[in-house]
Each structure stands twice: as C-alpha cells, then as structure tokens.
N, C-alpha and C positions, 0 to 999 in steps of 0.2 A: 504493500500500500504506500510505503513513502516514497519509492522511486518512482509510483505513478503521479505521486504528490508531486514529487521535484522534477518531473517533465512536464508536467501541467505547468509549474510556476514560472520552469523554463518557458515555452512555448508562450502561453502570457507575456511575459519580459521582453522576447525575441514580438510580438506580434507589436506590441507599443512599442520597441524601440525603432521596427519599421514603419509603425503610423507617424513618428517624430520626423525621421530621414522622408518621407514621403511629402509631408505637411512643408517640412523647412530647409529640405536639402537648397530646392532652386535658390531662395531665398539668401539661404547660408554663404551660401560658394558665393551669388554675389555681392553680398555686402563684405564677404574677406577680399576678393580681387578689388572692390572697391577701397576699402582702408589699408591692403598692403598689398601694392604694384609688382612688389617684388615678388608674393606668392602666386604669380600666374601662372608658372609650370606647373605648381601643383592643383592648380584647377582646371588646366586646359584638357585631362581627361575624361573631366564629368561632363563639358558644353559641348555643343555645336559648336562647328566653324562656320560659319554663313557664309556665303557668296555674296559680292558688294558689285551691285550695276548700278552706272548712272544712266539716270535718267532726268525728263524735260517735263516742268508743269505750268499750264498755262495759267498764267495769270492776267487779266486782262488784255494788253495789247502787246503784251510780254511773255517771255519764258522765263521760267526760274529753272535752274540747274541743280539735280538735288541727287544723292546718292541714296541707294535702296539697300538695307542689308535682309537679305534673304537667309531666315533658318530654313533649317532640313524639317520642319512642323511646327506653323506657325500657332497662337493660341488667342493671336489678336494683333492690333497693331498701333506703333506707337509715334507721334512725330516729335523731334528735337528741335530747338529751335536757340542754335545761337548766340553767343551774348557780342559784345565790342574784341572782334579779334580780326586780324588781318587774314587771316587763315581761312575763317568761316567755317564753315561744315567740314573739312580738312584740317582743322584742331586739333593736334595730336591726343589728347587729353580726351575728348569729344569723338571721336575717330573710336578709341579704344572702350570708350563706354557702350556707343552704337554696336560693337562689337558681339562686347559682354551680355548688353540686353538679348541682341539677335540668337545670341549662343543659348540665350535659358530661354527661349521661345517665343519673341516676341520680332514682328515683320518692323523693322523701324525706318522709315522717313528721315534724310536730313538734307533740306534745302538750301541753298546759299542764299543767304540775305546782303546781297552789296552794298546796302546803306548802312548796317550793321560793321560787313567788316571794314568798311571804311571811318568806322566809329562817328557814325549819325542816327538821330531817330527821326525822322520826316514824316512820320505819321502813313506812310505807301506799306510799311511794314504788317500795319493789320489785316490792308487786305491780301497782300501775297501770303499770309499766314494761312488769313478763312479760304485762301484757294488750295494752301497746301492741306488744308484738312480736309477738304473736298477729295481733293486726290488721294489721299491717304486713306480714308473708308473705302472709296473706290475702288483700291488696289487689296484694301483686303476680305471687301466681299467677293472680290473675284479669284481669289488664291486657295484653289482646290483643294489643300491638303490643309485650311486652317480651322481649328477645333471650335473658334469662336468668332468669324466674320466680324462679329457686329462689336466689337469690344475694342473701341476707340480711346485714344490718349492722348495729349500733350505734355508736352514736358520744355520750359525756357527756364535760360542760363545768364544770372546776371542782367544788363539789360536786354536781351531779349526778351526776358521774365514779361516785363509788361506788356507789349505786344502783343505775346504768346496767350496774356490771361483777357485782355481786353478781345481778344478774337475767342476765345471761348466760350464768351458770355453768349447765350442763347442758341447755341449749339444743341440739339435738341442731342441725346443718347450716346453722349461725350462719358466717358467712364473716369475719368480723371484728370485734372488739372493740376500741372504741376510747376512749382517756381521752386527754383532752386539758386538762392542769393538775388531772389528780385526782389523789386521794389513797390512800394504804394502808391507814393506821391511825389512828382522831383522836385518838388521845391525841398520836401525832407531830405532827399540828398545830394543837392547845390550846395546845401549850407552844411551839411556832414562833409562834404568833401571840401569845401571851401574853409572853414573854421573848424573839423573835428568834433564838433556837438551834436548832440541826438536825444533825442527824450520820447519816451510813450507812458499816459495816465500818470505824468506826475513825478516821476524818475526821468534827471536828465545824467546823461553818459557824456565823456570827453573822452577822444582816442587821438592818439598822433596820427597826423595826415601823412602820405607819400607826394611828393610835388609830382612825380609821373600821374596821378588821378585829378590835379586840378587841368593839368593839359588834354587828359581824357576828355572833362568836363567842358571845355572851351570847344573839341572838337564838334562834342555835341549839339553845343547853344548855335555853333554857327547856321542852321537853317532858320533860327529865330531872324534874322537879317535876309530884308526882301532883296536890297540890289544885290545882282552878281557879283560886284567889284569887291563890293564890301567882304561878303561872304568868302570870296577868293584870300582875300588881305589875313581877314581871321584865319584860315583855314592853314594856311601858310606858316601863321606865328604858330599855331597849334602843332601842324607836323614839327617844324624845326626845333620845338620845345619840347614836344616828344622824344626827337632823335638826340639831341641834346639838350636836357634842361636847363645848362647854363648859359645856351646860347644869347646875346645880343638881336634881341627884335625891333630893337626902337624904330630903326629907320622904316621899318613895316607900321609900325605901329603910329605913327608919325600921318600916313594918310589914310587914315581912318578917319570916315565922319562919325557924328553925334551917336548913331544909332550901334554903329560898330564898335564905340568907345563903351558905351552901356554894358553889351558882352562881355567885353575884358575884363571891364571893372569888377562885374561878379566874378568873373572866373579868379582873380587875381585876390581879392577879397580875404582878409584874414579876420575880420570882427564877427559877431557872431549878431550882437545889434546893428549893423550895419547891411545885413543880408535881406530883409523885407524892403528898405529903401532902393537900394540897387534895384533889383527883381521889378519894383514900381517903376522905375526906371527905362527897362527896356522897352523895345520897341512893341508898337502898338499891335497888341493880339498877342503878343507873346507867352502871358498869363493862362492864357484860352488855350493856346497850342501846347505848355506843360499840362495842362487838365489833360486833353484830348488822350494824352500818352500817358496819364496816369491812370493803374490800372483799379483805384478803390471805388470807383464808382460802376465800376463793370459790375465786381463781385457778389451783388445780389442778384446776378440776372446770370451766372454760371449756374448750370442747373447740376453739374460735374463734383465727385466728389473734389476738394482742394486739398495738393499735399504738400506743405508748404516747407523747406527746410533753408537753413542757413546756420551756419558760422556764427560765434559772437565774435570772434576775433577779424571780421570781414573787416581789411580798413577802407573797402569799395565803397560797399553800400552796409549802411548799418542796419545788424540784426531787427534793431526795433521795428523795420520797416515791415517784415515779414510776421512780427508779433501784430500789427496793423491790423495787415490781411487777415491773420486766423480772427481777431476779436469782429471783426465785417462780417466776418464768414458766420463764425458762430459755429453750431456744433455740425456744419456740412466739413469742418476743416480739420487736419490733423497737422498740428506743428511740431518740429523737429528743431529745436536750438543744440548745435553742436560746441562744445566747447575747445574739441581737438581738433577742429577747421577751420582753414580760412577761407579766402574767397572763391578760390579754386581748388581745393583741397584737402587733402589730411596732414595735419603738422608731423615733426618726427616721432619717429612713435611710441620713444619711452619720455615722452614730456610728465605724462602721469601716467603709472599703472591702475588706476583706480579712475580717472576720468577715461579713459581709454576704454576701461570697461563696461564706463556706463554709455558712453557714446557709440560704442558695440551695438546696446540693445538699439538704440533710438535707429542705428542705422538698419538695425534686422528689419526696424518695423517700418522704416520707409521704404525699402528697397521690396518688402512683401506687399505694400499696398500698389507701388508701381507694376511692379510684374503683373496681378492682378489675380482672379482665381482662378 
C-alpha cells in the first residue's frame, strides 16, 4: 500500500509540476532572454526561429516598409511600434525582441516610422499606425496555421508609446495595448527633460538630466514651427548638438526668427518655473499640437486591455508618466514600475539581489499578459 501511496504522490507532483512548465514555460524563457541577453543560448532550444520578410503597407498615398516575423505556429498577432531611433524597426534591441516574441508564438508587425526615426512627432504617425493595425489583423486572419486569428496587439516604445496608444483608442477587438517607457502628456516631459522634475498626486521627483535628451527634445518641437527655413535652422542646431553636444550653434542660431527663438528657449531651459511661460510662448497652435500627440485623453476610449510598464530610473521620460496612464485607465490597466530599468533596458545585474528578484516577478507578469492566452 505505501509504494502505491508514493507513486500516487509521485505522479500528482510530476502532473502539477507539468501544469507549472505548461502554464509559465513561454512566459519564463521570455522574461529570462528579456532581463539577461546573455542567456540566449540557453533559450534558443525551447523557441522558434521565425523567418523575417519585408514587406509594404499602404498607408494613404504612401507605403510604409515594415518587417514581418513569421513563427512556425502562430497564436495571434502583435504590432511594435518604435520609439526616437535612427534605426527604426532595424533597432538592434527591437530586432531581437521581434525575434523573441515570434519564437514563443506570436506573428509580429514592425513598420518603419520615418518621422520617428528621424526623431519627430508630426502627428502622420497615428494614422500610419491605425493603417499598420489594419494590416496587421489582416495578415493574421489570413495565416492558416494561426490558433487564434483574431487576437490582436500593440505594443510602443518610448515615444512611439503615444502614437501607438492614441491609434488604439477605439479599435474595436484590440486584445492589448501596450506602452513600454511612454508617455501621457508632453508638456510633463518638456519640463522632465528640460529641468529634471516630475510629480504625480502630490509627490514631486528630481533626476539629473543627460544634455543628449534636451537635443532629442528640440529635434522634436521642430515641426511646432510652420516656415521651412525656420524648421531647417532648428533642425540643424538639433543634429549638430546631437552629434556633438559641445558644438558652437550660434551663428545658426543667430537667424532664427521670433517663433524659432521660442523653440530653443524651451528646449535650452533649465528652470523648472520658467517652463509654463516658455511653452505660452510658442508658436500659435503649438499647445493644441502637444495635446493632439498626447496620448491621456485617448485612454478612455481604448477598449484594449493597457499594459503599461516602465523604468523608475528612465532619465527619458519619467516613470510618473506611465503611473498617469494606469490611474486614467483604472482597473482596464496593469502597471509595471521596474526598479532595475532604465529606459531601454535592464541595468547590470547584481545592482540588487533582492530588487532583481522582485523585478523578476513584475516582469513574468508583463511578458504573460503580452504573449496572451
């Protein structure tokens, strides 16, 4: 009787330790390829390799260029969208995630956004977005070997983030929305990136800025400026202080009219009182065109679950922005503040053994609600 006791208790043991591996394998593997790069040989046994074809999506009187990564069985489908990189959809970082996701099941979308990697938001970005989601269900209700056609996603990176959430909204059978280091509202991060401060409900935060993120920030205000000359002048100081921060712009910055000077002033700004007067400042609509591209006023009209994660150590765009999002949201959203991330990443990895660990689970549990069921 005991040995039938102790293969009973075995075979129990053995059946829940296969319901665990079943439940959180996909899950598992990628949230470790996620937090350490380094263990990807010891994961690339358990994934698909997908096959990566480019392809062409029409977007109004245009084509976007976008790559498809194709699993060996698909189980839904996912689109990525970009943040400010010269790269675009060829991100190496970005590249390897597409990868990742395609290998645990998932048909993933990633378009180039050319206003993006040219690090501008011009507001054209929504609608190449709502056309790459069009194309994206398209492509996977018609992909014969997929378990679940209709199980649709987004996912934006940084400023993509907004875009990506603003085109979501009222996407009728969108399965999830996702920001990963995006944002609410730019004027909350003109003045974060400009002066280092941030505050949500009453808690205000100070972080050291990097002077590469106010040049970011100029590259972007530039379509706030209607004439071309203008736009060009800025655009100019912006690369050159990109590629050299210490560069000499004066003699650029010299013919610049009124409306161009406004730009600068914010971007160049280090007060933290001095950031609502500036912003008053600029050129007429400009206020109207940060709303347009800010994505909190979307978020009641995302019918999509939201899964919203970010870094507190982001010195891009500050965490609080994404604490924003989930209080809008309400209980459609699921937030994820990581302590051992920055804005693109996982810090080194024995910063804490103990935050490390907790940042572990937060990441099981994003990376399971992304994959999806």
């Amino acid at each position: 009787m005991r040995w039938r006791a102790a293969w009973l208790a075995a075979l129990v043991l053995l059946a829940l330790f296969g319901g665990v591996v079943w439940r959180w394998g996909r899950p598992a593997t990628l949230a470790l390829a996620l937090a350490a790069p380094a263990t990807d040989a010891w994961v690339s046994p358990f994934i698909d390799h997908p096959r990566r074809d480019e392809i062409e999506i029409p977007s109004g009187s245009i084509r976007l260029h976008a790559d498809l990564y194709r699993p060996g069985h698909a189980r839904g489908t996912l689109l990525l969208v970009h943040g400010l990189s010269r790269a675009g959809r060829r991100q190496p970082d970005l590249e390897r995630l597409a990868r990742l996701l395609a290998g645990h099941g998932l048909l993933v979308v990633v378009p180039q956004f050319d206003g993006l990697a040219a690090f501008k938001l011009t507001g054209r970005e929504v609608d190449d977005i709502r056309a790459a989601l069009r194309h994206a269900a398209a492509i996977g209700t018609s992909t014969p070997d997929s378990t679940s056609p209709g199980s649709l996603g987004i996912a934006g990176f940084s400023f993509g983030a907004g875009p990506a959430l603003i085109a979501a909204a009222g996407v009728p059978d969108l399965r999830v929305a996702a920001s990963f280091g995006g944002y609410a509202d730019l004027l909350h991060v003109i003045t974060y990136v400009t002066t280092g401060a941030h505050s949500f409900d009453g808690r205000r935060y100070v972080q050291r800025q990097e002077e590469y993120n106010r040049w970011k920030l100029l590259a972007l205000l530039t379509p706030l400026v209607a004439a071309p000359d203008q736009r060009g002048l800025l655009d100019a100081i912006a690369q050159r202080k990109l590629a050299y921060p210490g560069d000499d712009t004066s003699a650029l910055e010299r013919d610049l009219a009124p409306a161009g000077r406004a730009v600068l002033a914010l971007a160049v700004n280090r007060r933290e009182d001095q950031v609502a007067r500036l912003v008053a400042a600029l050129p007429e609509g400009s206020r109207e065109a940060l709303e347009r591209m800010s994505p909190l006023g979307a978020v009641p009209y995302i019918q999509a679950r939201l899964l919203l994660a970010h870094g507190k150590a982001d010195d891009s765009i500050p965490f609080t922005e994404s604490v924003r999002l989930a209080a809008a949201a309400g209980d459609r959203a699921h937030l994820a503040l990581f302590v051992t991330f920055h804005h693109t990443g996982a810090q080194p990895f024995w910063s804490s053994v103990m935050t490390r660990t907790a940042d572990a689970g937060r990441l099981l549990r994003v990376v399971d609600e992304l994959l999806g069921p």
